[in-house]
MDAnalysis code that builds the backbone (N, CA, C; Angstrom):
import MDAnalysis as mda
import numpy as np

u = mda.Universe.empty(651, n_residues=217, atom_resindex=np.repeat(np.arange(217), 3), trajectory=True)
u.add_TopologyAttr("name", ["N", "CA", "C"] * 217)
u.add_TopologyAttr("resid", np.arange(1, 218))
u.add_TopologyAttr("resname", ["UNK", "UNK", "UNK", "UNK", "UNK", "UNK", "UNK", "UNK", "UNK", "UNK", "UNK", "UNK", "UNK", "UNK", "UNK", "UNK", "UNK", "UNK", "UNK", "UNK", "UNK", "UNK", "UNK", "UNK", "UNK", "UNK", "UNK", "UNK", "UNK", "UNK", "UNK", "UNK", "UNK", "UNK", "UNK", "UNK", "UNK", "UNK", "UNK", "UNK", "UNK", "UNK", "UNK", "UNK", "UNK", "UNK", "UNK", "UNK", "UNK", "UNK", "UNK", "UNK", "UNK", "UNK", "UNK", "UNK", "UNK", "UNK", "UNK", "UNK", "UNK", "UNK", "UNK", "UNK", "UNK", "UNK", "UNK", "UNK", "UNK", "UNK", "UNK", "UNK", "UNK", "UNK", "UNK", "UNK", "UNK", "UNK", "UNK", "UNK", "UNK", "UNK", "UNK", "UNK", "UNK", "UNK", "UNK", "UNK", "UNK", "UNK", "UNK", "UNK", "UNK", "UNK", "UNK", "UNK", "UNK", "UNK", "UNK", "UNK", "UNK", "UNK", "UNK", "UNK", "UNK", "UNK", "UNK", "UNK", "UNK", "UNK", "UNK", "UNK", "UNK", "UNK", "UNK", "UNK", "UNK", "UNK", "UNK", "UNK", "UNK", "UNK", "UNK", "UNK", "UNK", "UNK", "UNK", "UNK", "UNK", "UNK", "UNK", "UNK", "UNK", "UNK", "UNK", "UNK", "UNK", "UNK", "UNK", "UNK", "UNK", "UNK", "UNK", "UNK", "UNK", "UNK", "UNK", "UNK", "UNK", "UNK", "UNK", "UNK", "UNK", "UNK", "UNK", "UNK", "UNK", "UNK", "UNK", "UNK", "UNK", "UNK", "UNK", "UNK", "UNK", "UNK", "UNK", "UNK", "UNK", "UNK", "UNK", "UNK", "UNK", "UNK", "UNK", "UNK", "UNK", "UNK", "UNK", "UNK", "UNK", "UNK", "UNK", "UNK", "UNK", "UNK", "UNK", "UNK", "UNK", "UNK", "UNK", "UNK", "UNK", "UNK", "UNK", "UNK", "UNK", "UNK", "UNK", "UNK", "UNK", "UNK", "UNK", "UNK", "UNK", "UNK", "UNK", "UNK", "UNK", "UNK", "UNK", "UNK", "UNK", "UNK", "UNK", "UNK", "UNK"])
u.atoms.positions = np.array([
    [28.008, -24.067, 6.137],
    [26.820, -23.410, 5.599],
    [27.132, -21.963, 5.209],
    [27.482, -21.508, 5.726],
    [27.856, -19.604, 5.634],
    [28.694, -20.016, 4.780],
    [30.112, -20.638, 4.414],
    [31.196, -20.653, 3.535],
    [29.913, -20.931, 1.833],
    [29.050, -21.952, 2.505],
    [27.925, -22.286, 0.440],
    [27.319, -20.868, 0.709],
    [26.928, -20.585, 1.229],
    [25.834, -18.848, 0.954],
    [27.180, -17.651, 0.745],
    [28.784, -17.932, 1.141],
    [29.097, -16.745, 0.759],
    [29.953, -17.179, -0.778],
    [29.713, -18.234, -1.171],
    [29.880, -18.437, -2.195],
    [29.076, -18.150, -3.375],
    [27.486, -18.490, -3.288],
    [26.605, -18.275, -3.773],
    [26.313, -16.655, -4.426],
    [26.507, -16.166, -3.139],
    [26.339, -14.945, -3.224],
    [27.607, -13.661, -4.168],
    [29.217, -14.867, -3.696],
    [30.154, -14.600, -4.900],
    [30.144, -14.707, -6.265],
    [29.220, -15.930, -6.747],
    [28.943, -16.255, -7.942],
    [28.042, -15.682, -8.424],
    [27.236, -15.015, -7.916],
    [25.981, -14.180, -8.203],
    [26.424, -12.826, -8.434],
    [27.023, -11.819, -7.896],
    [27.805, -10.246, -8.085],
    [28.365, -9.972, -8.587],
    [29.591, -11.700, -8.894],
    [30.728, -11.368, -10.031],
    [30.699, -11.862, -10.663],
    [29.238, -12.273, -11.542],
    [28.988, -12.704, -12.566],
    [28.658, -11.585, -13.568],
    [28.701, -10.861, -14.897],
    [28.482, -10.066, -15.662],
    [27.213, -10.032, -15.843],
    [26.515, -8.692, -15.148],
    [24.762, -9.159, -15.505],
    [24.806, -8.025, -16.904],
    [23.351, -8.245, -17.755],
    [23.121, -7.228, -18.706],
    [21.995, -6.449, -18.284],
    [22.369, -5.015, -18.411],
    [21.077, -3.915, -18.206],
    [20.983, -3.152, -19.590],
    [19.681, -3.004, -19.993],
    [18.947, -2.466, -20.819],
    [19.089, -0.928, -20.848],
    [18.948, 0.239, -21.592],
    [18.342, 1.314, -21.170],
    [17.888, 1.486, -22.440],
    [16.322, 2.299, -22.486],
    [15.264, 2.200, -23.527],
    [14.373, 3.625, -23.367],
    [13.757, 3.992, -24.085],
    [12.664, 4.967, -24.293],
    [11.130, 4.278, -24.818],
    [10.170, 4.363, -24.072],
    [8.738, 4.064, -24.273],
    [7.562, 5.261, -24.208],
    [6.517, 4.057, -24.813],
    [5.642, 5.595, -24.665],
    [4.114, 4.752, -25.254],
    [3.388, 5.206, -25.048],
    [1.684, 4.861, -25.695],
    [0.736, 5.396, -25.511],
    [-0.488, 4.608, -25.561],
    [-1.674, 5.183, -25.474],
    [-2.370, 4.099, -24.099],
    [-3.573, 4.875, -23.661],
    [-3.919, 4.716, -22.583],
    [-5.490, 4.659, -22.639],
    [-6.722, 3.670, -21.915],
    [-7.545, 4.117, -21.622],
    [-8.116, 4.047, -19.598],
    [-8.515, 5.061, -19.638],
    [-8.266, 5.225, -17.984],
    [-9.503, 5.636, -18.052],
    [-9.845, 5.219, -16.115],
    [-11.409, 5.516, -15.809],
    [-10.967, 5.413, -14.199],
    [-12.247, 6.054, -13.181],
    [-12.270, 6.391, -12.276],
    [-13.283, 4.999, -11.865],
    [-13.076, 4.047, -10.807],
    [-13.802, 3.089, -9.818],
    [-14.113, 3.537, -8.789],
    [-15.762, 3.757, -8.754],
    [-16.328, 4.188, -7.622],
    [-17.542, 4.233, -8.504],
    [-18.239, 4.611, -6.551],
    [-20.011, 4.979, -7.070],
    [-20.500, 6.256, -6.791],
    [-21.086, 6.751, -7.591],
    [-21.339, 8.195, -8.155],
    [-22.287, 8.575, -7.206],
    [-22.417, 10.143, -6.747],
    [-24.075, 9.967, -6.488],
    [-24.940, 10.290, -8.098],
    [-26.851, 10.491, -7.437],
    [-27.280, 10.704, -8.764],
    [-27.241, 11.663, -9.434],
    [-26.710, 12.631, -9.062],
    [-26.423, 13.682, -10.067],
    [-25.041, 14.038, -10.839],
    [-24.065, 13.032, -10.415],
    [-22.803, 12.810, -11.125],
    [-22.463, 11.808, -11.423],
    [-21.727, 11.231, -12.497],
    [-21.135, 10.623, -13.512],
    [-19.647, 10.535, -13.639],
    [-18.903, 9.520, -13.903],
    [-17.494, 9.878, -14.190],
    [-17.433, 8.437, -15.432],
    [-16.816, 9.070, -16.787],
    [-16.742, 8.342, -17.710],
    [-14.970, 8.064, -17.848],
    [-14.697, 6.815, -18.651],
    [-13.408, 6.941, -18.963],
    [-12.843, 7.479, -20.262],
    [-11.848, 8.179, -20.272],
    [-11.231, 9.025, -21.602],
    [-9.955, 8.341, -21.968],
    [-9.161, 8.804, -23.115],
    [-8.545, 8.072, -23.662],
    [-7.015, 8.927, -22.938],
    [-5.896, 8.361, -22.465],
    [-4.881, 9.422, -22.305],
    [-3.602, 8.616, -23.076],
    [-2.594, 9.108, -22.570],
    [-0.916, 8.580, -22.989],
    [0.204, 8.700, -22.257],
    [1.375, 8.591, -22.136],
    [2.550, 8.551, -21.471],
    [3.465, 7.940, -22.185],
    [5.136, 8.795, -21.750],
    [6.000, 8.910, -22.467],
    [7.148, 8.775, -21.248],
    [7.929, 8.026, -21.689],
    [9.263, 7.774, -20.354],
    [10.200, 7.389, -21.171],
    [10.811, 6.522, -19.723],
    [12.233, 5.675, -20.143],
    [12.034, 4.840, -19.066],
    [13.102, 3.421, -19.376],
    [12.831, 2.282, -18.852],
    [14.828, 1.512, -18.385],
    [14.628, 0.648, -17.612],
    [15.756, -0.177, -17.859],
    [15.791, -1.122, -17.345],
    [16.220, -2.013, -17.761],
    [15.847, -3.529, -17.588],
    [17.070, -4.561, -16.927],
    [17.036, -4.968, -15.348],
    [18.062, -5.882, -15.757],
    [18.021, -7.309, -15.839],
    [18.625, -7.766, -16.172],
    [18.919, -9.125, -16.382],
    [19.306, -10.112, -15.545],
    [18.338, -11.154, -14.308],
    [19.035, -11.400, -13.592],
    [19.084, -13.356, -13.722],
    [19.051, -13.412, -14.775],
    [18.741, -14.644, -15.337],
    [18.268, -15.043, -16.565],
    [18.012, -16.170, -16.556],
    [17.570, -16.611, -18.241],
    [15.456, -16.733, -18.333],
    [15.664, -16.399, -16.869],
    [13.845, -16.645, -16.507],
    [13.466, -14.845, -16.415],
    [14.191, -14.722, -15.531],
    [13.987, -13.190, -14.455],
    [14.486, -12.101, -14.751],
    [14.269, -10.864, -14.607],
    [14.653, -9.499, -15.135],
    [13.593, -8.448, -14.164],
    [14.433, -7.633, -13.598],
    [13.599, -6.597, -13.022],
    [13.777, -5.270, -14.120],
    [12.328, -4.623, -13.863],
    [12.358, -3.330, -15.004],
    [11.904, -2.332, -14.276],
    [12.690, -1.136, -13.770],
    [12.051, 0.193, -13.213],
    [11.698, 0.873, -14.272],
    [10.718, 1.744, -14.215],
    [10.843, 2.573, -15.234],
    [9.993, 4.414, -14.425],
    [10.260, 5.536, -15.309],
    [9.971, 6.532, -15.095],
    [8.912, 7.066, -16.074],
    [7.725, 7.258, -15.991],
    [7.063, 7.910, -17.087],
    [6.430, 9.261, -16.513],
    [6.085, 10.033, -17.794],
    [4.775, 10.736, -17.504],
    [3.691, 10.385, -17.789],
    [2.849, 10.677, -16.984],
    [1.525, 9.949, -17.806],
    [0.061, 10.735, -17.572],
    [-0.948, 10.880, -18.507],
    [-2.389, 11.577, -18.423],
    [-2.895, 10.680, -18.013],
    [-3.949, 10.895, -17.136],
    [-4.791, 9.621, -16.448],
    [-6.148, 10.886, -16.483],
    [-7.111, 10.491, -15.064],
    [-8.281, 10.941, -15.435],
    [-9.460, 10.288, -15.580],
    [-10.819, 11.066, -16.007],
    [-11.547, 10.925, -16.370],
    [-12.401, 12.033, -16.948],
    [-13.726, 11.618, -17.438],
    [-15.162, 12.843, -17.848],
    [-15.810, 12.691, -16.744],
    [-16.015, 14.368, -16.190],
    [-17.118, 14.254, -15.080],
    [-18.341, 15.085, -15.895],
    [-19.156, 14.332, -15.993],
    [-20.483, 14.941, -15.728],
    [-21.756, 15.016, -14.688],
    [-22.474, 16.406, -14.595],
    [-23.496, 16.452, -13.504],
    [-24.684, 16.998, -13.829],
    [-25.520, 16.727, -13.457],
    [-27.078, 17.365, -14.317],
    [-27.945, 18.469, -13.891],
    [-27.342, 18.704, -12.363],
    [-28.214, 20.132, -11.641],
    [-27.676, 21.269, -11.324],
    [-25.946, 21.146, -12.367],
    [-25.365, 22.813, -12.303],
    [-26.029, 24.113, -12.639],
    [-26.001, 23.767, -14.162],
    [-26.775, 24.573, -15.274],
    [-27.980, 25.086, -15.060],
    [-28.923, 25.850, -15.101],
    [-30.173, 26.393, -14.823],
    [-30.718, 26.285, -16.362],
    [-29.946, 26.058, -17.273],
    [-31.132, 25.718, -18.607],
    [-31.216, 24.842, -18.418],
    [-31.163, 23.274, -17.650],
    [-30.922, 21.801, -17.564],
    [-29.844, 21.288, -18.430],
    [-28.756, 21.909, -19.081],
    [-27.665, 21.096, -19.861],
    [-26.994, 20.455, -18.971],
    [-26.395, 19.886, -19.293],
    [-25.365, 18.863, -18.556],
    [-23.921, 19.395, -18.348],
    [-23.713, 19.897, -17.413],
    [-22.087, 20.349, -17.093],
    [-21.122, 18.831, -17.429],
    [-20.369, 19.166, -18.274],
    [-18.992, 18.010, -18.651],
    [-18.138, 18.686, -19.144],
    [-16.902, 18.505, -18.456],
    [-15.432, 18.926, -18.236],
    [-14.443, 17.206, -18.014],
    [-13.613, 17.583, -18.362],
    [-12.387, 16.637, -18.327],
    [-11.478, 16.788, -17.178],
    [-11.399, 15.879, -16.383],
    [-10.096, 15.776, -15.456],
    [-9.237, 15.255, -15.807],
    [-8.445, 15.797, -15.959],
    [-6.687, 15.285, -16.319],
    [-5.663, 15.534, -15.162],
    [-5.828, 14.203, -14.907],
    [-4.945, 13.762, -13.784],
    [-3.770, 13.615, -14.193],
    [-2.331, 14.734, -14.386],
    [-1.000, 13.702, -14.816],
    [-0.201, 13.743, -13.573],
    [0.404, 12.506, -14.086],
    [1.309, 11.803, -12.834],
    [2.830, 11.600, -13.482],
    [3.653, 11.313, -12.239],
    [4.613, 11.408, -12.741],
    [4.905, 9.673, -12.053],
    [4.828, 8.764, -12.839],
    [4.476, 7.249, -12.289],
    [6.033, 6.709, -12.144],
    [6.377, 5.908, -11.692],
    [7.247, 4.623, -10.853],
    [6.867, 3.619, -11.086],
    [6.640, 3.215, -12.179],
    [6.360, 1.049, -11.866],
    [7.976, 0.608, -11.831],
    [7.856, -0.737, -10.851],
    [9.141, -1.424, -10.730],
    [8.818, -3.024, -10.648],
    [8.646, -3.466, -11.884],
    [8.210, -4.595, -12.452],
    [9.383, -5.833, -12.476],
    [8.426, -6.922, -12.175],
    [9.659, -8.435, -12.251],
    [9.000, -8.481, -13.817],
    [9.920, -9.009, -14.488],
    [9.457, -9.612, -16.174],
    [10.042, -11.092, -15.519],
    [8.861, -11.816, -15.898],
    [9.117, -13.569, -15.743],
    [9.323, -13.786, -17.125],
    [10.370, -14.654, -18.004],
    [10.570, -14.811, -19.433],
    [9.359, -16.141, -19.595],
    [8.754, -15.793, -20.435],
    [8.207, -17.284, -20.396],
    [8.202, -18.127, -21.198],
    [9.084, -16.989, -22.812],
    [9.736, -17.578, -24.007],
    [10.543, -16.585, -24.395],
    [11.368, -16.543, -25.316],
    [12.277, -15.621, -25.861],
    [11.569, -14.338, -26.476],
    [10.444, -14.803, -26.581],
    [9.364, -13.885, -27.223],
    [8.735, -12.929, -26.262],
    [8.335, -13.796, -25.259],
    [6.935, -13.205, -24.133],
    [7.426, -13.668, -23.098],
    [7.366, -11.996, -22.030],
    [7.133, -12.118, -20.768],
    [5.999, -11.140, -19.829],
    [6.278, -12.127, -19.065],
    [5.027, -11.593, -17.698],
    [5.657, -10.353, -17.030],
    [4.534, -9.524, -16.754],
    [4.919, -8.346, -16.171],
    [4.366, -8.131, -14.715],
    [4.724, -8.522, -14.007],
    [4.051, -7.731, -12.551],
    [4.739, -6.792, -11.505],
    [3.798, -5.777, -10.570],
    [4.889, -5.509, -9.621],
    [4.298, -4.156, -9.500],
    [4.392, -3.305, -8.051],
    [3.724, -2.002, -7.822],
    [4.236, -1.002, -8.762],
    [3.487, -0.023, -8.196],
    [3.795, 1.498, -9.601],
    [3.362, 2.796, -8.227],
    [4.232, 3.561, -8.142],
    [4.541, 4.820, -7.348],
    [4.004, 5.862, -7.890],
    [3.237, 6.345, -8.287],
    [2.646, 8.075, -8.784],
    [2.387, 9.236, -7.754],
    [2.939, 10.127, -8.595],
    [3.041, 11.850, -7.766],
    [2.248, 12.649, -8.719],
    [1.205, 13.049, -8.383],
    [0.788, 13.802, -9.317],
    [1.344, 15.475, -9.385],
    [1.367, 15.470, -10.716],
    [2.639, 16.526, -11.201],
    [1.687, 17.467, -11.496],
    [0.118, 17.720, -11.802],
    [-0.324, 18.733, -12.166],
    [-1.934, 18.239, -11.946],
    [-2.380, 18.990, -10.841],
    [-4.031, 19.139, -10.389],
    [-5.300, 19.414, -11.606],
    [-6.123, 19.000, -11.885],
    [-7.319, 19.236, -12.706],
    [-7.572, 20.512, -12.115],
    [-8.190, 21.209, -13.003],
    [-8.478, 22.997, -12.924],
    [-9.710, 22.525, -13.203],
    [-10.761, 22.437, -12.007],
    [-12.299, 22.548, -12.767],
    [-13.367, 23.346, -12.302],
    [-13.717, 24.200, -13.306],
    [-14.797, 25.457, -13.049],
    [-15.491, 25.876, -14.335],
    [-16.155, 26.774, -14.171],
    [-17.380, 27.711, -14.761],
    [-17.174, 28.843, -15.060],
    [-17.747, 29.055, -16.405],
    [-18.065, 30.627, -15.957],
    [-19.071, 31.268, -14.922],
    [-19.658, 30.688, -14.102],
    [-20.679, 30.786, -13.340],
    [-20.200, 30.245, -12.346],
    [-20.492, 31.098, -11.217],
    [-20.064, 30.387, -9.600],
    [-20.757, 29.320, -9.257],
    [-20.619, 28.338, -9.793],
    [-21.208, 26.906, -9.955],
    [-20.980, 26.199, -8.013],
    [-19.621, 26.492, -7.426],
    [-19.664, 25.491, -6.581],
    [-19.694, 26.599, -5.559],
    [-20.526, 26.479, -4.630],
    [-20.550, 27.360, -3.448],
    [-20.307, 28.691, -3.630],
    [-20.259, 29.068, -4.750],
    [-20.248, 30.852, -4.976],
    [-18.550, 30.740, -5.840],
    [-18.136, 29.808, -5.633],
    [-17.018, 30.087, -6.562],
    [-17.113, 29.194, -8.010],
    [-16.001, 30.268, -8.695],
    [-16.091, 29.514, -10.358],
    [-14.839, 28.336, -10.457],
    [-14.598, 28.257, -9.590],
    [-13.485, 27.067, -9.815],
    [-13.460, 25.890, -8.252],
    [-13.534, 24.551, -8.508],
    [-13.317, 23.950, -7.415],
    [-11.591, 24.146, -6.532],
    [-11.906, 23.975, -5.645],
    [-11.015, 24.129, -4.885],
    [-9.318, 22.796, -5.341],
    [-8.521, 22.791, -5.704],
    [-7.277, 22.267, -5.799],
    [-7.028, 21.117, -4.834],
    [-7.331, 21.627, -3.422],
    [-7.120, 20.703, -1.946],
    [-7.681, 18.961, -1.977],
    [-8.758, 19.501, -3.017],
    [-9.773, 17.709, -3.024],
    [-8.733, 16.421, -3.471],
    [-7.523, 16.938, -4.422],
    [-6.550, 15.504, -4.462],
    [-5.826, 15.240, -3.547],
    [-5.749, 14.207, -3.697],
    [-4.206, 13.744, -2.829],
    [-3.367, 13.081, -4.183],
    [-2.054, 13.335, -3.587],
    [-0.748, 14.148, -4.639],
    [-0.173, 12.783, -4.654],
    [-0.406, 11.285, -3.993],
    [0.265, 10.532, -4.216],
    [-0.685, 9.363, -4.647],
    [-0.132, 8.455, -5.471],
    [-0.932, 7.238, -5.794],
    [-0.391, 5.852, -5.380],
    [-0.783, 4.540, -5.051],
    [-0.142, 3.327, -5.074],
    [-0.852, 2.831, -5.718],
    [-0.472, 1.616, -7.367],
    [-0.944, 0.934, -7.866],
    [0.047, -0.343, -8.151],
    [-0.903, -1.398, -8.718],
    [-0.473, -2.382, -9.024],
    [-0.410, -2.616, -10.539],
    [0.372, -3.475, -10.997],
    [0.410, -3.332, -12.772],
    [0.489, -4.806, -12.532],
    [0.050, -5.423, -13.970],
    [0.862, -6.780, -14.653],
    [0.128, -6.447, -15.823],
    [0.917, -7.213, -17.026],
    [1.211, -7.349, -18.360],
    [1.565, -7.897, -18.944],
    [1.660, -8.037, -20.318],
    [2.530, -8.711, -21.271],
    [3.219, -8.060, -22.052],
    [4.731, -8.494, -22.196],
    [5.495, -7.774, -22.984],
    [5.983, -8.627, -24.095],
    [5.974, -8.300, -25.412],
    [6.118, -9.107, -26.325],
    [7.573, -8.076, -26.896],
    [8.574, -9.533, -27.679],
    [9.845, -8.824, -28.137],
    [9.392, -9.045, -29.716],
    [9.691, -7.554, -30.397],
    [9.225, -7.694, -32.006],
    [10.043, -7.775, -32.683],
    [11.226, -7.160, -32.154],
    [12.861, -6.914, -33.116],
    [13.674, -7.301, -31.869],
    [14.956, -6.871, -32.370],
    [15.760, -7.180, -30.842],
    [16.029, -5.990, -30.627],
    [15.403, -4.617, -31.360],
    [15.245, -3.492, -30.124],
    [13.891, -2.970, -30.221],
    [12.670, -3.372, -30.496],
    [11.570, -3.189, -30.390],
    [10.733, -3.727, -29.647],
    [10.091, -3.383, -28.526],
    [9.085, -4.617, -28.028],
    [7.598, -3.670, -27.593],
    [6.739, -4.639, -27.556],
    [4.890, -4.441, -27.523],
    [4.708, -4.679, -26.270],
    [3.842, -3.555, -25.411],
    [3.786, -3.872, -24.214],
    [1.933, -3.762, -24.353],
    [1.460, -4.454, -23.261],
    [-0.178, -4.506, -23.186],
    [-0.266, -4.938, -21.432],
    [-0.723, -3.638, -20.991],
    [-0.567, -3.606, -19.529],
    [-2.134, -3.121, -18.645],
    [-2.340, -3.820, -17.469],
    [-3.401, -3.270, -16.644],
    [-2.923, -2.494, -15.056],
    [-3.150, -1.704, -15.009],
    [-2.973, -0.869, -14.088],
    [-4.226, -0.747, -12.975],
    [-4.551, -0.937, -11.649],
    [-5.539, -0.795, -10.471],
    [-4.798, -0.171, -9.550],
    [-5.537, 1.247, -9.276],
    [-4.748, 1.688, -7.916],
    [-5.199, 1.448, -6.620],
    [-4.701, 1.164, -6.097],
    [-5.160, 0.985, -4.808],
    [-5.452, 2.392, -3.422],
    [-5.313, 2.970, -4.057],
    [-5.406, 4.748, -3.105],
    [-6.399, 5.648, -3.831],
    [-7.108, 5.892, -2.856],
    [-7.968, 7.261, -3.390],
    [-7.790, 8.249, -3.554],
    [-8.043, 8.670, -4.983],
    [-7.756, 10.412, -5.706],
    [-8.383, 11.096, -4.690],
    [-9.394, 11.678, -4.050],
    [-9.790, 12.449, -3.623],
    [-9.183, 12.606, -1.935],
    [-9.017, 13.495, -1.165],
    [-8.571, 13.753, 0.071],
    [-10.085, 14.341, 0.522],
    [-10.441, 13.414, 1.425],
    [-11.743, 13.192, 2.399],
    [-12.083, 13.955, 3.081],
    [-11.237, 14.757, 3.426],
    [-11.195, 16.014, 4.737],
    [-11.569, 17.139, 4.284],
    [-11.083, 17.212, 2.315],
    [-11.433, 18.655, 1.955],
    [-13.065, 19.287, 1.865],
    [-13.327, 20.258, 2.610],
    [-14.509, 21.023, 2.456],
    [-15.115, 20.730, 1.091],
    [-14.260, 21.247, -0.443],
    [-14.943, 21.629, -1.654],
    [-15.137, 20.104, -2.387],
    [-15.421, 19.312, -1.382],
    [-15.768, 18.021, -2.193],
    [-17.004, 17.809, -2.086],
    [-18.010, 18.966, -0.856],
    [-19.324, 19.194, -0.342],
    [-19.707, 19.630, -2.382],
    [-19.711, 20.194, -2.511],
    [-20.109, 21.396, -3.327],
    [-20.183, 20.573, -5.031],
    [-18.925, 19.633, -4.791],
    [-18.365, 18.752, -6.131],
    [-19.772, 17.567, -6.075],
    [-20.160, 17.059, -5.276],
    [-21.158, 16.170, -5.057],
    [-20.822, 14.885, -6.001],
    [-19.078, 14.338, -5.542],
    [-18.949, 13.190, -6.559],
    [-19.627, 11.931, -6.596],
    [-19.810, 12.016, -4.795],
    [-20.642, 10.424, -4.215],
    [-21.043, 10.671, -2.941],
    [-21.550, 10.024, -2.573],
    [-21.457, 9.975, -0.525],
    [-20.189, 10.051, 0.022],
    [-19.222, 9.216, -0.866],
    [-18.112, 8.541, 0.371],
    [-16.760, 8.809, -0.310],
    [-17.009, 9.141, -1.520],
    [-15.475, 10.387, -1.986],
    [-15.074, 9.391, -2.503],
    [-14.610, 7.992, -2.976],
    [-13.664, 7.459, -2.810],
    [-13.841, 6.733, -4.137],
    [-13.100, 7.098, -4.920],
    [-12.688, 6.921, -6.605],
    [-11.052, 6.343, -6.617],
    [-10.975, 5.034, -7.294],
    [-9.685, 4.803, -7.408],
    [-9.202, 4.707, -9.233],
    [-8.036, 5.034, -9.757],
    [-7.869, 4.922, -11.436],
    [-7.804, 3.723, -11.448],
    [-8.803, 3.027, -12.828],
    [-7.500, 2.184, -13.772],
    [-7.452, 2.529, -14.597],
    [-6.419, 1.264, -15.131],
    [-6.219, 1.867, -16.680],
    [-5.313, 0.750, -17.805],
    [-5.839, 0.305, -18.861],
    [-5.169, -0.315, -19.402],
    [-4.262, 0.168, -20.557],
    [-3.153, 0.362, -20.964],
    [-2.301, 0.417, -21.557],
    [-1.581, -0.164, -23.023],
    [-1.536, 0.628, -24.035],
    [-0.774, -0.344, -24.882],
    [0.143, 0.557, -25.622],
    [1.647, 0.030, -25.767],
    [2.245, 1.173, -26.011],
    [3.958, 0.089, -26.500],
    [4.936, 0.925, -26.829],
    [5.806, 0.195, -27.406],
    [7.288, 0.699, -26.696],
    [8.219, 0.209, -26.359],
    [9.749, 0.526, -25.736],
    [10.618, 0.354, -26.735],
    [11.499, 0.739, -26.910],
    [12.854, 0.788, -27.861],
    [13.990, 0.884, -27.084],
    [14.918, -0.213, -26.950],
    [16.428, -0.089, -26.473],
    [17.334, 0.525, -26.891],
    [17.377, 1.555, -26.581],
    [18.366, 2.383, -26.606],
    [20.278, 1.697, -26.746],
    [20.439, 1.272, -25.669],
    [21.379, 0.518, -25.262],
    [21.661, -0.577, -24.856],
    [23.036, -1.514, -24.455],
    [22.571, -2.542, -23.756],
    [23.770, -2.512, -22.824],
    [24.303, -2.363, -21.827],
    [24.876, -2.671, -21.064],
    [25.960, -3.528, -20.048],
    [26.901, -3.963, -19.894],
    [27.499, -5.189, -19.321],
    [27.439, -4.625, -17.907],
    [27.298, -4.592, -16.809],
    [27.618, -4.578, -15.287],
    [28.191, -5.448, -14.836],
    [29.028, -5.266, -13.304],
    [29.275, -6.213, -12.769],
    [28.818, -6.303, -11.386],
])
């Protein structure tokens, strides 16, 4: 038994696999899941992201794909009892991240494959949101502390091949971790909900180009 598994495992390492390396990039629409209280709102806005990718090859079915992007995420917050003329305070949160998906591609024709598999985000740069008017507790800007700096999500997709270095990607993204950090004081003042707890999605459509292609062993 050990002599077939260390064989298996010989035929598998020193076989020539192929890895990809590519540049991607698209457009995005993203929104915040949760429940508001009544005096706030969170709409979804349109964002984008720009990386690189690489793909390997571990079969005629299977291929794992890490990839590195940047990406705008986010939403529109609006609230209705800032203002003292009754206008509606709306500002943009732009959430960018610096994302990790590490995706299985299942082939399911030479054309189209399945995309699934978690996605790692660090957010690389905090929403700045304030007033000219000491809107939240006497200050003109909310406090920074209300995110938390890391994300876990899940992706799957479809990736379609257009050329043999062009391909169409159409992807859904659900995170599973909450943007906001629960503990911070200036989330009193933000009045997003009762219970703080907003997660992104976001669906995706955007295009990769292979750069290269690779032999390994």
């Amino acid at each position: 038994m050990k002599k077939y598994l260390f064989f298996l495992l010989c035929s598998f390492f020193c076989k020539a696999q192929e890895f990809d390396l590519g540049l991607k990039g698209g457009l995005s629409y993203v929104s915040l899941r949760g429940n508001t209280s009544e005096v706030s709102s969170f709409k979804g806005k349109m964002g984008a992201y720009v990386g690189g990718y690489g793909q390997l090859f571990l079969g005629r079915v299977f291929s794992l794909q890490p990839e590195i992007l940047f990406s705008r995420q986010g939403a529109k917050w609006e609230r209705t009892d800032l203002l003292p003329n009754g206008d509606v305070y709306v500002t943009s949160m732009n959430t960018d991240y610096i994302n990790v998906p590490i995706l299985a591609n299942i082939h399911l024709h030479e054309k189209y494959s399945l995309q699934i598999g978690p996605q790692f985000g660090f957010m690389a740069v905090k929403p700045e949101i304030g007033a000219e008017e000491p809107l939240f507790n006497g200050s003109n800007y909310l406090d920074k502390n209300i995110y938390r700096t890391f994300d876990f999500a899940i992706s799957i997709g479809l990736k379609v091949r257009l050329t043999d270095e062009l391909f169409g990607e159409l992807r859904y993204t659900n995170s599973l971790t909450n943007l906001f950090n629960k503990e911070a004081p200036a989330l009193e003042s933000a009045n997003f909900s009762n219970n703080n707890t907003f997660r992104h999605t976001c669906f995706s459509l955007g295009i990769a180009y292979r750069l290269k292609q690779l032999t390994i062993f």
